[in-house]
C-alpha positions in Angstrom: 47.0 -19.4 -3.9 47.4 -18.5 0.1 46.7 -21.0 2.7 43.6 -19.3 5.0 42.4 -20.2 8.5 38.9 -20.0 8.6 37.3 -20.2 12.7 33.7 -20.7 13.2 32.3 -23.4 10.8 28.5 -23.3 11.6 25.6 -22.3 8.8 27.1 -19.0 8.7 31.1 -19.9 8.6 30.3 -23.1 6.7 29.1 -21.5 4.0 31.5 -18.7 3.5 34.8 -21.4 4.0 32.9 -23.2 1.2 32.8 -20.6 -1.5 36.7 -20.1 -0.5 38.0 -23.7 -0.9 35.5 -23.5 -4.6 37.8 -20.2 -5.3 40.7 -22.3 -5.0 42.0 -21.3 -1.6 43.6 -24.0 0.3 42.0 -24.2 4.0 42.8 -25.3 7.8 39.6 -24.6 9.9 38.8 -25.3 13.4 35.8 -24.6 15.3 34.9 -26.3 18.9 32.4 -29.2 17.6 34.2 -30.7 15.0 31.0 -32.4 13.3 30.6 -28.4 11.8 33.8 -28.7 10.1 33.3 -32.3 8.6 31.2 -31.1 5.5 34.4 -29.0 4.9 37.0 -31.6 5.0 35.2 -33.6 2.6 35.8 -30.5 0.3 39.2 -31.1 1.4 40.2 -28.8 4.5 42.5 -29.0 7.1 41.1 -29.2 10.1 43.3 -27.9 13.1 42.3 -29.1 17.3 42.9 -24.5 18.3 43.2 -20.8 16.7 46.8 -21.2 17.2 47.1 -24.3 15.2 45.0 -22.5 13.1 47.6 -19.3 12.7 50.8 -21.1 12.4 49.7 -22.9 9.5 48.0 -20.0 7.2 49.0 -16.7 5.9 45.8 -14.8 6.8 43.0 -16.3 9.4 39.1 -15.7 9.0 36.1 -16.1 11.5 32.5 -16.0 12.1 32.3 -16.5 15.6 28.6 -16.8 17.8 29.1 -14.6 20.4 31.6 -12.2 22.3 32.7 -14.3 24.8 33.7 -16.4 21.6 35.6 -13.9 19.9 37.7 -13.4 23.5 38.5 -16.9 23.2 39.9 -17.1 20.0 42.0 -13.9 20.6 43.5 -14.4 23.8 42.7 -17.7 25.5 44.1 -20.8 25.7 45.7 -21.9 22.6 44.2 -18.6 20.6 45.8 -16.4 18.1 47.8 -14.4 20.6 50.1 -17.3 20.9 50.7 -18.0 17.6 54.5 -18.4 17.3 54.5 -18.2 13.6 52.1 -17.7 10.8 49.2 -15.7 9.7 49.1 -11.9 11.7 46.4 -10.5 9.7 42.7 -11.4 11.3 39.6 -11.3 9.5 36.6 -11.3 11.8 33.4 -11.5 10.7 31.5 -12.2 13.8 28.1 -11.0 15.1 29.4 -8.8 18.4 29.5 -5.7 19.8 32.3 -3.0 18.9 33.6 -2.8 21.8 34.7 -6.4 22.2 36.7 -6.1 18.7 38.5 -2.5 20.1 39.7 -4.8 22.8 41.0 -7.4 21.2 42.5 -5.8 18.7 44.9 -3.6 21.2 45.3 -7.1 23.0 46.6 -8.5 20.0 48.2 -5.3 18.5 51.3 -6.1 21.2 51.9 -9.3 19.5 52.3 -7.6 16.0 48.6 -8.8 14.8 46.7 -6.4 12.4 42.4 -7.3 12.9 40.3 -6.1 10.1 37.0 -5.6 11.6 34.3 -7.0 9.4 30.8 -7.9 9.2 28.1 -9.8 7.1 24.5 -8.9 5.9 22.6 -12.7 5.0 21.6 -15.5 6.6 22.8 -19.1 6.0 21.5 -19.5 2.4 22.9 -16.5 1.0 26.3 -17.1 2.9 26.1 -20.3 0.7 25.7 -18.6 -2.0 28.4 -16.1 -2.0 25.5 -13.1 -1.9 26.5 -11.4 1.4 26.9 -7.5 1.7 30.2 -7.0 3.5 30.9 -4.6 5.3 34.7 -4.3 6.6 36.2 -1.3 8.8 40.2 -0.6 10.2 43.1 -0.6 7.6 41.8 0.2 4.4 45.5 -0.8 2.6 44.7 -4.3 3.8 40.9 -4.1 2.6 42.0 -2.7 -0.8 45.1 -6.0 -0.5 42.3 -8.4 0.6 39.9 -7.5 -2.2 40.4 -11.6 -4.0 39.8 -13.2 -0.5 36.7 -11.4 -0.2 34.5 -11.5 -3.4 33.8 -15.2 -3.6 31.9 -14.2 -0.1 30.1 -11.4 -0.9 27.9 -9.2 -3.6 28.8 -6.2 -2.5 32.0 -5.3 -0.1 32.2 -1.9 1.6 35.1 -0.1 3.9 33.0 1.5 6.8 35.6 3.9 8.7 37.8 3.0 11.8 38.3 -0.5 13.3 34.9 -1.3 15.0 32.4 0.7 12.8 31.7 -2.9 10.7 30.1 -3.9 14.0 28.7 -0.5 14.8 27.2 -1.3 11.0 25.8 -4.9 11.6 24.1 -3.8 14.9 22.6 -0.6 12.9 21.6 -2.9 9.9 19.8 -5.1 12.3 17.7 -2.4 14.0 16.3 -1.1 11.0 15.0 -4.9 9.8 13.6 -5.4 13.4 11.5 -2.4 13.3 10.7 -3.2 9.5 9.9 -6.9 10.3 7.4 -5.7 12.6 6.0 -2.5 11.1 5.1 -4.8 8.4 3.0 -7.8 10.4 1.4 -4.9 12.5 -0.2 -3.6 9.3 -0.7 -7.0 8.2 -2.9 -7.5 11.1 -4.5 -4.1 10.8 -5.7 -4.8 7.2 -6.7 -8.5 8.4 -9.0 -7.4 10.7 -10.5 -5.1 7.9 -10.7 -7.6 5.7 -7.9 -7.9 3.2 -5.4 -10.4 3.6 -1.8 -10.8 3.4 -1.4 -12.1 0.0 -3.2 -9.0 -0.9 -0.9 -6.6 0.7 1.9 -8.3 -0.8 0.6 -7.1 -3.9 0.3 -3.5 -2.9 3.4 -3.3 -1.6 5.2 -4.5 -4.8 3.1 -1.6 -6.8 4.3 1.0 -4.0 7.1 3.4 -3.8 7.7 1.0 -0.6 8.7 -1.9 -2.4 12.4 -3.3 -2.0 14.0 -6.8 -2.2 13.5 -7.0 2.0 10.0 -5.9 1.9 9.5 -8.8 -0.7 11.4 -11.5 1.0 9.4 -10.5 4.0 6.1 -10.3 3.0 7.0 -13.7 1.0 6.9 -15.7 4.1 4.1 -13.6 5.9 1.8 -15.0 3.2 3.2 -18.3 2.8 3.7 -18.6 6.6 6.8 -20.8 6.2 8.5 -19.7 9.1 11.9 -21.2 9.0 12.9 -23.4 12.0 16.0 -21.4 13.1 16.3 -19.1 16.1 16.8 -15.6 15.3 20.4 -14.3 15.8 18.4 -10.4 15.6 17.1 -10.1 19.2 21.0 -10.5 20.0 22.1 -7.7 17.3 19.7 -5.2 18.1 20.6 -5.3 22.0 24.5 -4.9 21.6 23.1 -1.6 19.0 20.9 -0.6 21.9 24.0 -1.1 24.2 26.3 1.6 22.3 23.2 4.0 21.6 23.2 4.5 25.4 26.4 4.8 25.9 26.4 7.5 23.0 22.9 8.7 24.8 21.6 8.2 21.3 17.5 8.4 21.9 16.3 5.0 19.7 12.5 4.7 21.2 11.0 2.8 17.9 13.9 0.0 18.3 13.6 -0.3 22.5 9.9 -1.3 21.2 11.2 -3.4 18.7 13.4 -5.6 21.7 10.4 -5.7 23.8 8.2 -7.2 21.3 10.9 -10.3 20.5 11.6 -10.2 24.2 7.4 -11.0 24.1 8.3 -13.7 21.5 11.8 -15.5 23.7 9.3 -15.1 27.1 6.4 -17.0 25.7 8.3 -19.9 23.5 7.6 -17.7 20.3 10.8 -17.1 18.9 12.1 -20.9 17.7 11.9 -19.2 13.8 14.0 -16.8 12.0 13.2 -13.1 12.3 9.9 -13.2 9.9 8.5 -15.7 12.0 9.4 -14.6 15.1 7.7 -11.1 14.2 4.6 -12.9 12.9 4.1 -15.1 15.9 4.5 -12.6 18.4 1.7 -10.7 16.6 -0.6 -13.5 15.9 0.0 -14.0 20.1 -0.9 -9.9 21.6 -3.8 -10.4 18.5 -5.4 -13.4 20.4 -4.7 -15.9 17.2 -1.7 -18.7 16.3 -0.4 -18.7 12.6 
């Protein structure tokens, strides 16, 4: 089995390196807080102090990175992947950012002989645990189609989406259409609240509905439950970099402008220390004069 390099070990990262290392893959990881990667090493990675450790001792590397200025890092700073003397030169990045910052990366690292497969991942922490994510993967498809064994014990589903950048393009995409769902659905929660039927009830419609769908469930699940879980939404952050490159593509998106506003409502007025159901719930419960 090849030796992978896996960068980025939080919920996300951790979960996906897991199912690797249970596929038989042998890891080296790294990521900047070294607690993240312990859980790891007990399953019995390597961990490595820099990307460029990380390179020189794998045949293909792996990340799920926070943030652009993170994925800038890895690439070309200090100790990154562009100075990798030997090693891995195929890069499998996974992280939530905007296309643009993978485009110029990529022709950073192109000079140095490094192919990047652009890629992202639909889930949250739990279903990165459990190998269910939707994968979505753009750039060379000859090294998706030759990757194909490294990426099912990560996902359900694994798609090529076009030219390098477009998995990005995707994620951002995927994550404006659940923020204007997430709140389409609490604002006629509130609406049928008021006249008297309650959530729980809705729920029920819903599943009897030509409307129904696995993300309608797992929403309205927690809507009537109300167990919001602790974790600050990474959706906020998604939807702005897609609102970025709709500008810049003078794309008109007035339904998911609202959309920001309403979490921005949420981040300005402490609302928004839950994942993306509870964030859409509190902010409602706020601008309807009640707390959930």
């Amino acid at each position: 089995m090849k030796t992978l390099g896996f960068i980025g070990t939080g919920g996300m990262g951790a979960g996906m390196a897991a199912n690797l290392i249970k596929a038989g893959y042998r890891l080296v990881v790294t990521d900047i807080r070294r607690e993240q990667s312990k859980g790891l090493e007990a399953l019995g990675a390597q961990f490595a102090d820099s990307p460029r450790a990380v390179a020189e001792s794998c045949e293909i590397v792996l990340s799920m990175l926070p943030n652009n200025d993170a994925v800038r890092a890895v690439a070309c700073g200090k100790g990154g992947l562009i100075e990798a003397a030997s090693g891995a030169k195929v890069w499998i990045d996974f992280s939530s950012i905007d296309k643009q910052t993978i485009l110029e990366v990529n022709e950073d690292l192109e000079k140095k002989g490094w192919s990047i497969v652009d890629a992202s991942a639909g889930g949250v922490e739990e279903v990165a645990a459990a190998g269910q994510l939707a994968l979505w993967l753009s750039g060379s498809k000859a090294l998706f189609d030759e990757h194909q064994a490294i990426l099912k014990p990560m996902g359900k589903s694994i798609l090529h989406v076009g030219e390098l950048g477009n998995a990005k393009l995707v994620k951002n995409a995927m994550a404006m259409l659940a923020a204007v769902q997430h709140l389409s659905l609490v604002e006629v929660c509130w609406l049928l609240k008021k006249g008297g039927l309650d959530e729980a009830t809705f729920a029920n419609i819903l599943q009897n509905s030509q409307q129904d769908s696995v993300a309608v469930r797992r929403i309205m699940d927690v809507v009537v439950s109300g167990n919001y879980k602790p974790r600050k939404s990474w959706m906020p952050k998604d939807i702005g970099f897609g609102l970025d490159m709709a500008r810049e593509m003078e794309v008109p998106m007035p339904f998911v402008g609202l959309a920001q506003q309403m979490f921005a409502m949420a981040q300005a007025t402490g609302q928004d220390g839950y994942e993306a159901t509870g964030l859409a719930c509190n902010v409602y419960a706020m601008i309807n004069g009640a707390k959930k």
